[in-house]
DRENDO-1510 file (C-alpha; in Angstrom, 1 decimal, always signed):
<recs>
REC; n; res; u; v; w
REC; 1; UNK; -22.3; +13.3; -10.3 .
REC; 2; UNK; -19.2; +11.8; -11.1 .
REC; 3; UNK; -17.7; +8.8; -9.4 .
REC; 4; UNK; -15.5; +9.2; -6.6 .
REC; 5; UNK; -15.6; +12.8; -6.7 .
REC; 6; UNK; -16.0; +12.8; -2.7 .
REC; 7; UNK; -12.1; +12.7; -2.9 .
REC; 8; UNK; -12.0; +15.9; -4.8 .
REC; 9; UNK; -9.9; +18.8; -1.9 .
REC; 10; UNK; -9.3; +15.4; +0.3 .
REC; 11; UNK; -5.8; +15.4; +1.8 .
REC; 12; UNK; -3.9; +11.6; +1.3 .
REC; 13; UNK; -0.5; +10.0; +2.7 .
REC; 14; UNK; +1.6; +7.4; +0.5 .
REC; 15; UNK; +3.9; +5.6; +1.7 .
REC; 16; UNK; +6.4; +3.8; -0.4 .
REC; 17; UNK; +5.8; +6.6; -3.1 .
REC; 18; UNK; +9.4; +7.0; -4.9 .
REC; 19; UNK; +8.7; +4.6; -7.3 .
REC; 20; UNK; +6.8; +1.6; -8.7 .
REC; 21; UNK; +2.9; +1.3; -7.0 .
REC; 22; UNK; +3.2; +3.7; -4.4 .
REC; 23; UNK; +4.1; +6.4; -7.0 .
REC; 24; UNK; +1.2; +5.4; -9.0 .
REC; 25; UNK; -1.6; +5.4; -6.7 .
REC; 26; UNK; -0.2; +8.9; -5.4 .
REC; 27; UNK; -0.4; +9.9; -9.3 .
REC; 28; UNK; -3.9; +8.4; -9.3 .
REC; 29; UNK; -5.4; +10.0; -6.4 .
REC; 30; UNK; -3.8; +13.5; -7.4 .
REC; 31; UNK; -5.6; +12.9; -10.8 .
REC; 32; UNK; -9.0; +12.5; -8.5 .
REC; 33; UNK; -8.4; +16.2; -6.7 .
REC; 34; UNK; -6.9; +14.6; -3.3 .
REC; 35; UNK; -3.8; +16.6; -2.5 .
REC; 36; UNK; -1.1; +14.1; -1.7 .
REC; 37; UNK; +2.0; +13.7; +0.2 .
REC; 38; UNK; +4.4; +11.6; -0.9 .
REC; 39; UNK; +6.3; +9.8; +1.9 .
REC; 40; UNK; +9.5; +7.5; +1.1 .
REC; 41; UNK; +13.3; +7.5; +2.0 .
REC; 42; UNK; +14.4; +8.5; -1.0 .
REC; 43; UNK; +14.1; +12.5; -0.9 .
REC; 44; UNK; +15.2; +13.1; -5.1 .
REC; 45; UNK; +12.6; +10.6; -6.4 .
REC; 46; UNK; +10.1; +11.8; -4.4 .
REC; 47; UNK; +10.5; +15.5; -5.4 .
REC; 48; UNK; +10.7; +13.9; -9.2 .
REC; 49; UNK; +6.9; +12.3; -8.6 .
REC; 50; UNK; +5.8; +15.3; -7.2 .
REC; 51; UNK; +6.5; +17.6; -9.6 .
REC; 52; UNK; +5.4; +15.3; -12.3 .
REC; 53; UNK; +2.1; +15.4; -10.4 .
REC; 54; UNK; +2.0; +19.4; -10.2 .
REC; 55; UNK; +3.5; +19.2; -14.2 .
REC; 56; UNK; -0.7; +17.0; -14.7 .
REC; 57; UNK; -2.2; +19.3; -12.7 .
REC; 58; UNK; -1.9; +17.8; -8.9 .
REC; 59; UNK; -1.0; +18.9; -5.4 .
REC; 60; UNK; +1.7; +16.9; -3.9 .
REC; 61; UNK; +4.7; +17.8; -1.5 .
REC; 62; UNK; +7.2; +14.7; -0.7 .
REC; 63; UNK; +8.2; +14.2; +3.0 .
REC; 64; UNK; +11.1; +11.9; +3.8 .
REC; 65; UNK; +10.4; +9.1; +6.5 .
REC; 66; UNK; +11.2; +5.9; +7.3 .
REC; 67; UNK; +8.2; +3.9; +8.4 .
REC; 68; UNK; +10.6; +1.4; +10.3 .
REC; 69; UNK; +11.9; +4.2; +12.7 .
REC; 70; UNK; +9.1; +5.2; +15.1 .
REC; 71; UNK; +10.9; +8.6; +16.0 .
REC; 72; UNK; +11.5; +9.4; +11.8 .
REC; 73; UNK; +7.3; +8.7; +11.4 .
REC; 74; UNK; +6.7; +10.7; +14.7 .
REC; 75; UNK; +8.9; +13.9; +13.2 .
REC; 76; UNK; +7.3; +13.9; +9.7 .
REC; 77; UNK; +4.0; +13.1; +10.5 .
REC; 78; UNK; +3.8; +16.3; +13.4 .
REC; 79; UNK; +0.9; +18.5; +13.1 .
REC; 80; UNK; +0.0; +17.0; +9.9 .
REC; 81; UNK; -3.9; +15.6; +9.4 .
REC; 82; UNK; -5.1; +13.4; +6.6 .
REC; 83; UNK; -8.2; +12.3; +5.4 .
REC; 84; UNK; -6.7; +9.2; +3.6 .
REC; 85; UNK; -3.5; +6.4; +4.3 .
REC; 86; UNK; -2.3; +4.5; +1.7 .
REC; 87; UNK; +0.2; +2.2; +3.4 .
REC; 88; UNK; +2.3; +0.7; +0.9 .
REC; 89; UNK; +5.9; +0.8; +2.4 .
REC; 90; UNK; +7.2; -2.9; +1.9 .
REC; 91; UNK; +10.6; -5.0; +1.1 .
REC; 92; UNK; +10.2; -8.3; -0.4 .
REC; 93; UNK; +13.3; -10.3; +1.1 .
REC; 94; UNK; +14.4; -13.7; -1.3 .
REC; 95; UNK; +16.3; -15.8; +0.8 .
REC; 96; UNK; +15.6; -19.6; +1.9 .
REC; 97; UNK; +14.4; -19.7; +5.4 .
REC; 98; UNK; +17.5; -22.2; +6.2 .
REC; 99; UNK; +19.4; -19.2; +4.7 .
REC; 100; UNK; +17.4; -16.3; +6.2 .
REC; 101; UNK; +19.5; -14.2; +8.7 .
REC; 102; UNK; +17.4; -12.7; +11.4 .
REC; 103; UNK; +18.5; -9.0; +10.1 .
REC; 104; UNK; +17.1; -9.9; +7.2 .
REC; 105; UNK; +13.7; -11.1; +9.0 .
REC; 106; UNK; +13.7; -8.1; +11.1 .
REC; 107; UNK; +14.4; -5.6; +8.2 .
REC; 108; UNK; +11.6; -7.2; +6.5 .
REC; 109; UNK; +9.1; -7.5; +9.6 .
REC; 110; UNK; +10.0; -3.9; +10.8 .
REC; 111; UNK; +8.9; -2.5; +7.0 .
REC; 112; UNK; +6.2; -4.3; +5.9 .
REC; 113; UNK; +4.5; -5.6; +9.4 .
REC; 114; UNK; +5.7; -2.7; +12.5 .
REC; 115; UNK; +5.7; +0.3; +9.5 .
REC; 116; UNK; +1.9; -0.3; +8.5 .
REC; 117; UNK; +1.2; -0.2; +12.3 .
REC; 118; UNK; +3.5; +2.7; +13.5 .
REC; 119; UNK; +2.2; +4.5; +10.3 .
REC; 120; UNK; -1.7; +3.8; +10.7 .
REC; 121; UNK; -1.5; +4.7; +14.4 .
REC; 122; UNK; -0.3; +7.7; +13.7 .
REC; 123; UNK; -2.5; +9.0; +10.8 .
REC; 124; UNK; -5.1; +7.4; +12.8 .
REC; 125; UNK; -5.0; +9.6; +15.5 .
REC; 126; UNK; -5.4; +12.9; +13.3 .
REC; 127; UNK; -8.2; +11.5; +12.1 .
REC; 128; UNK; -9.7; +11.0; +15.3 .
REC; 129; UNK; -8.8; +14.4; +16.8 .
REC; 130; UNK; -10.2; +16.1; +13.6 .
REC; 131; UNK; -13.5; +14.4; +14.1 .
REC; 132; UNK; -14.1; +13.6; +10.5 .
REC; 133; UNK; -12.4; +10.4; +10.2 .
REC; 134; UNK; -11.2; +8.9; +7.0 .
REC; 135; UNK; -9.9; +5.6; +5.3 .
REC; 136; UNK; -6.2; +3.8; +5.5 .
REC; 137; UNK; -5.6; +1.2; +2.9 .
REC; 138; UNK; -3.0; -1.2; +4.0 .
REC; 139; UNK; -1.2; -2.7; +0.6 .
REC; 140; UNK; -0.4; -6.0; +1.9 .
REC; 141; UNK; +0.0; -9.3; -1.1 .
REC; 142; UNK; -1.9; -12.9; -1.9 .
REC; 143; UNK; +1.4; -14.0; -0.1 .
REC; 144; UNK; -0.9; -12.9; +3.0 .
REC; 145; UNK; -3.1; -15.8; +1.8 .
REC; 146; UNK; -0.9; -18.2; +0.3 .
REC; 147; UNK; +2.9; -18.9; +0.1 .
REC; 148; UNK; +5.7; -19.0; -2.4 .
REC; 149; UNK; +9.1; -20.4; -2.2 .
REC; 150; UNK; +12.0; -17.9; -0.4 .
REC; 151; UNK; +9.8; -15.6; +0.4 .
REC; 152; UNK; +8.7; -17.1; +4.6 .
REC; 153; UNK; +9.8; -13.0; +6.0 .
REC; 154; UNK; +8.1; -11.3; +3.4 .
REC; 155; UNK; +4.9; -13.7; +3.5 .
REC; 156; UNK; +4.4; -13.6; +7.4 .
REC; 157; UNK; +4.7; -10.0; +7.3 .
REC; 158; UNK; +1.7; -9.4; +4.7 .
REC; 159; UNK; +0.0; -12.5; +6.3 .
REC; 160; UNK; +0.1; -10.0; +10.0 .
REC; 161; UNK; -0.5; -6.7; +7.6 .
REC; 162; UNK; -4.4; -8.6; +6.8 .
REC; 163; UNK; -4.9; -9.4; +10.5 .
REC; 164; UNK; -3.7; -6.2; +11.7 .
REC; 165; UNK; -6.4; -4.3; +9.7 .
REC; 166; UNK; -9.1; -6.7; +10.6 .
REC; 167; UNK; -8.1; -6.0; +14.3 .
REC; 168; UNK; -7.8; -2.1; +13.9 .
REC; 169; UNK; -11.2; -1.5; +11.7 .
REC; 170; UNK; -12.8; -3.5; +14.6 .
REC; 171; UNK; -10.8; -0.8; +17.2 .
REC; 172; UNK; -11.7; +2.5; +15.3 .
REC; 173; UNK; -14.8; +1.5; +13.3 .
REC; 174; UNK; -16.6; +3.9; +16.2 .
REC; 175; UNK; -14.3; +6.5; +15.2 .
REC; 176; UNK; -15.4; +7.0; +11.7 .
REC; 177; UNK; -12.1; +5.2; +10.3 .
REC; 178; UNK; -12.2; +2.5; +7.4 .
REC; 179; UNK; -9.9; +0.3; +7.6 .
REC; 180; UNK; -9.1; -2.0; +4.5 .
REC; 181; UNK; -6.3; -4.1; +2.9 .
REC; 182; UNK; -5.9; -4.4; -1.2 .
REC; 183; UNK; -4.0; -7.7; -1.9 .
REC; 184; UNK; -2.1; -7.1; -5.6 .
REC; 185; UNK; -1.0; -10.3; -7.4 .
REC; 186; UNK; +1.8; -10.1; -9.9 .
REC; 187; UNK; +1.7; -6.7; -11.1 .
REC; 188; UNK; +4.3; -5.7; -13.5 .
REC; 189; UNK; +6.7; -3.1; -12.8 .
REC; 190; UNK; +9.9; -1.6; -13.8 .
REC; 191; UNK; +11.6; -3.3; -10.8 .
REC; 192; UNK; +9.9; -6.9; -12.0 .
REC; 193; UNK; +9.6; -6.7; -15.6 .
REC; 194; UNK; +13.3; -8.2; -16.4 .
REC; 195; UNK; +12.3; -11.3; -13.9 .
REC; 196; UNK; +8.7; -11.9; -15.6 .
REC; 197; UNK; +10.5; -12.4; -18.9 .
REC; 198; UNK; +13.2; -14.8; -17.9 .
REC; 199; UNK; +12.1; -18.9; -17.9 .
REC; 200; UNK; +11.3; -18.7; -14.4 .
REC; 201; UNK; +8.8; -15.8; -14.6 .
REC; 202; UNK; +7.2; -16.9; -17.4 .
REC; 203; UNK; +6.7; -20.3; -15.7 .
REC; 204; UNK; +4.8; -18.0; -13.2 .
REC; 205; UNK; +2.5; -16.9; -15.6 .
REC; 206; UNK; +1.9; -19.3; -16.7 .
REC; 207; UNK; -0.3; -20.5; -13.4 .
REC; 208; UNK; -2.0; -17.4; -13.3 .
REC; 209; UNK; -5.7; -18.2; -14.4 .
REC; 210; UNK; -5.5; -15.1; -16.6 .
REC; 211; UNK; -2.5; -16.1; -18.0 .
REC; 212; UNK; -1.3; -12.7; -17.7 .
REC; 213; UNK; +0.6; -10.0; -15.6 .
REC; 214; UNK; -2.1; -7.4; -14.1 .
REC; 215; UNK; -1.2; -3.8; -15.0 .
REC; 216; UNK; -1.5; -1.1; -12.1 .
REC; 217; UNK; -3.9; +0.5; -12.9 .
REC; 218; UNK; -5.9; -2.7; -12.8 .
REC; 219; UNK; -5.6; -1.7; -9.0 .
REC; 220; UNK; -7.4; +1.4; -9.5 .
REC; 221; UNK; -10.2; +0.7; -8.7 .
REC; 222; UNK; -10.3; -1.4; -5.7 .
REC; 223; UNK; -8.1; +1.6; -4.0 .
REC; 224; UNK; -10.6; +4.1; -5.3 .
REC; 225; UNK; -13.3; +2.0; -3.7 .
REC; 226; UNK; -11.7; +1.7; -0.7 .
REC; 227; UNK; -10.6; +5.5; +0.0 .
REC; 228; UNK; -13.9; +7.0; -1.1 .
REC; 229; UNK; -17.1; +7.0; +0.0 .
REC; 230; UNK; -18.1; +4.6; -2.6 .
REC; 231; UNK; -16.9; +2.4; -0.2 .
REC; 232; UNK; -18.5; +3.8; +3.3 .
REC; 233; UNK; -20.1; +0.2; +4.8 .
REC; 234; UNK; -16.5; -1.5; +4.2 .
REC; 235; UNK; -14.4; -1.9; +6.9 .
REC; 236; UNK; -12.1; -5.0; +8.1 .
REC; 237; UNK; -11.8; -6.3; +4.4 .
REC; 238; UNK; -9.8; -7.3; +2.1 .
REC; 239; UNK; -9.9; -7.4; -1.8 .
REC; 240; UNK; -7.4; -9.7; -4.2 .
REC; 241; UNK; -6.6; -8.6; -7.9 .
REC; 242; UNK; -4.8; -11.2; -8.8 .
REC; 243; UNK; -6.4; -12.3; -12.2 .
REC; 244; UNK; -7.9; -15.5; -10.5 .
REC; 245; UNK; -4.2; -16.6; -8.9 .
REC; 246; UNK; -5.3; -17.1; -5.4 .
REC; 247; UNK; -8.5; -19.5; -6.7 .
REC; 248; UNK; -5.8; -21.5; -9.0 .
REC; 249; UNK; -5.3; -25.4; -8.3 .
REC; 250; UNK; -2.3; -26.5; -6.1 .
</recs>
């Protein structure tokens, strides 16, 4: 038997998936037989992932929503069940909190905080009228732990995103649905790869016990874990990959 092959003809939401993590754990579970729909604003990319995916093999279709706008999740999510959320919608914000307009705050809040809830609820409810259940994995940061400077918006939001899926595993634990949050460190990407070589991102690094970016697919497994049913007694939890950063000295 091979590992994780529970997922094999599962049926999985991303959100977030036009580029950068969402687009690779979408990749990742198509490469582990779960046909995947790929949910962002941006229609072209998303049609651009999935026919990558189809090009390896996959089953992906790309819906366009926007996880801020109840009424946008409510029309693209009718009449549609899943077995598996991956909620990883999110803007980062980068403004001083003496700085930060509320717009900003709320644009920030509405993604990363009201967008995994809206979202969740949602898929949540299939999964309770098919009777089967399933698992939503809210991506939420070790700025839900711990803070970093310019970043007060981004780091309440994930900070909420870790209590809200203690709160709803406890709510639909009865209902057969997992609840979990994965908590990435500094992961390189194309959209932070320019920034992690300058002076200031190397000084980063440089506090990471590891002394090193982590690579996505270093996230592989902990999502894996937590969609299968590898990881069936784990509910309300939430797992750091982080290379040690969250257990580094102040």
């Amino acid at each position: 038997m091979m590992q994780f092959d529970d997922l094999n003809g599962k049926a999985a939401l991303v959100t977030g998936a036009s580029g950068g993590l969402g687009q690779h754990f979408a990749e990742l579970l198509a490469s582990h037989g779960v046909a995947v729909t790929l949910a962002a604003r941006r229609r072209e990319a998303l049609e651009e992932a999935c026919a990558r995916i189809a090009a390896a093999g996959g089953t992906a279709r790309a819906i366009q929503m926007d996880v801020s706008d109840g009424g946008s999740v409510a029309a693209a999510l009718s009449g549609a069940n899943f077995d598996i959320l991956v909620n990883n919608a999110g803007i980062s914000g980068a403004s001083r909190a003496l700085d930060l307009e509320e717009a900003e705050w709320d644009r920030v809040l509405d993604t990363n905080l009201k967008g995994v809830f809206v979202v969740a609820q949602a898929v949540a409810r299939g999964m309770k009228a098919s009777g089967r259940g399933g698992a939503i994995v809210n991506i939420a940061s070790i700025l839900g732990h711990r803070v970093a400077g310019n970043l007060s918006a981004y780091a309440a939001s994930k900070a909420g995103v870790i209590q809200l899926t203690k709160a709803l595993a406890l709510e639909w634990a009865r209902e057969g649905i997992r609840v979990n949050a994965l908590c990435p460190g500094y992961i390189e990407t194309d959209i932070n790869r320019d920034f992690f070589a300058s002076a200031a991102g190397l000084d980063l690094i440089k506090r990471i016990p590891q002394r090193r970016l982590g690579r996505p697919q270093e996230l592989d497994g902990a999502l894996l874990l937590l969609a299968s049913a590898a990881g069936s007694y784990i509910t309300g939890s939430s797992i750091e990959v982080d290379g040690g950063h969250l257990v580094s000295s102040l």
